[in-house]
C-alpha angles and dihedrals in degrees: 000000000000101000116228104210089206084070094065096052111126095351134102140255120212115215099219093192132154126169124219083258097054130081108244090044115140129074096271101042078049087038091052083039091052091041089052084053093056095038074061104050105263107154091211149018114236099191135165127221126032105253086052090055093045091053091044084046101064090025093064156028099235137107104254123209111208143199149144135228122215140168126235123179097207089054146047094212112095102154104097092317109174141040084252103069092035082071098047081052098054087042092058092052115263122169085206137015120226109203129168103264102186124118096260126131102279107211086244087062080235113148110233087260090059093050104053089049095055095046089044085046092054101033109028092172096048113110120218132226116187119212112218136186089183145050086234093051089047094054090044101050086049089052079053092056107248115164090227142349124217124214088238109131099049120148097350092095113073101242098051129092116284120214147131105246134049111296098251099173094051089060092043092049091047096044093046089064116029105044095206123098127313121191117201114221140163136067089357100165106164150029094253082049090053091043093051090062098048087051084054093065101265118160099204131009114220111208122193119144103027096062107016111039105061096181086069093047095050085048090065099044087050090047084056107041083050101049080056091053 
């Protein structure tokens, strides 16, 4: 499936994502998860790992964003962080690729330049989406070309802003001035979260843990049941 940006304006993605430590972890407990989404509305699948992308691809009708995340000693970055995983993604099947797109040292050594032109030079139909955690890496991933930036990495770099809730300004602040899409992504709990966002000029809300890890959900009913208590 080609994916029409357009389709994703003002609509929300839901991140179907489950690591090897978590309960509904595999591609078909992450391929019924993704159906559900789309059974709900959601106008795209945002999932992690190969194998997971290739289950949600022939489960559903949806575009699909893919990445993979994957640990390197030598690197920080663990969000589709190499050349390498990019291909195992358009392989499975993704309409779009997410990868980290801060200034941090990639396990390649590749600057963030080098990356997005091999990745434009091996998959010319692959659309990007550049994963920030600041206005400035916003602004520079759009220079680069790339068709959106989330909000993703907010404040899970050290030098972003830390806080409990989604990073509105910074899609404000990246919407204000680009004027290309902005997903908003990043501890989005609520509706009134969601619609902040929207109100912020987002062009899309991407939704995980609130809707698809129910161990996390049950954890904050329990916190609160047992703050009552």
């Amino acid at each position: 499936m080609r994916m029409n940006l357009a389709s994703l304006q003002g609509r929300i993605i839901v991140s179907c994502q489950a690591l090897d430590n978590e309960p509904l972890y595999g591609a078909d407990h992450m391929a019924a998860m993704a159906r559900a989404a789309e059974a709900g509305g959601a106008a795209a699948i945002r999932a992690n790992t190969p194998a997971d992308i290739a289950a949600i691809r022939k489960a559903i009708n949806l575009p699909v964003i893919g990445l993979y995340k994957r640990v390197y000693e030598q690197s920080p970055i663990y969000i589709t962080p190499t050349i390498t995983e990019v291909r195992e993604i358009a392989e499975a099947g993704a309409d779009m690729v997410a990868f980290d797109a801060t200034n941090r040292q990639r396990p390649d050594g590749l600057s963030l330049s080098a990356f997005i032109a091999a990745i434009r030079l091996e998959f010319p139909g692959l659309l990007l989406l550049a994963d920030v955690s600041t206005f400035e890496e916003g602004i520079q991933a759009f220079d680069l070309g790339c068709e959106a930036v989330s909000t993703t990495l907010s404040g899970y770099t050290p030098y972003s802003k830390q806080q409990s809730g989604p990073d509105v300004e910074l899609v404000r602040s990246l919407a204000g001035l680009s004027g290309r899409p902005v997903f908003a992504e990043g501890r989005i709990w609520t509706p009134e979260e969601c619609m902040a966002c929207l109100n912020a000029g987002a062009y899309a809300v991407v939704v995980g843990t609130a809707i698809t890890r129910p161990q996390e959900i049950t954890r904050r009913f329990a916190h609160a049941a047992a703050g009552r208590a």
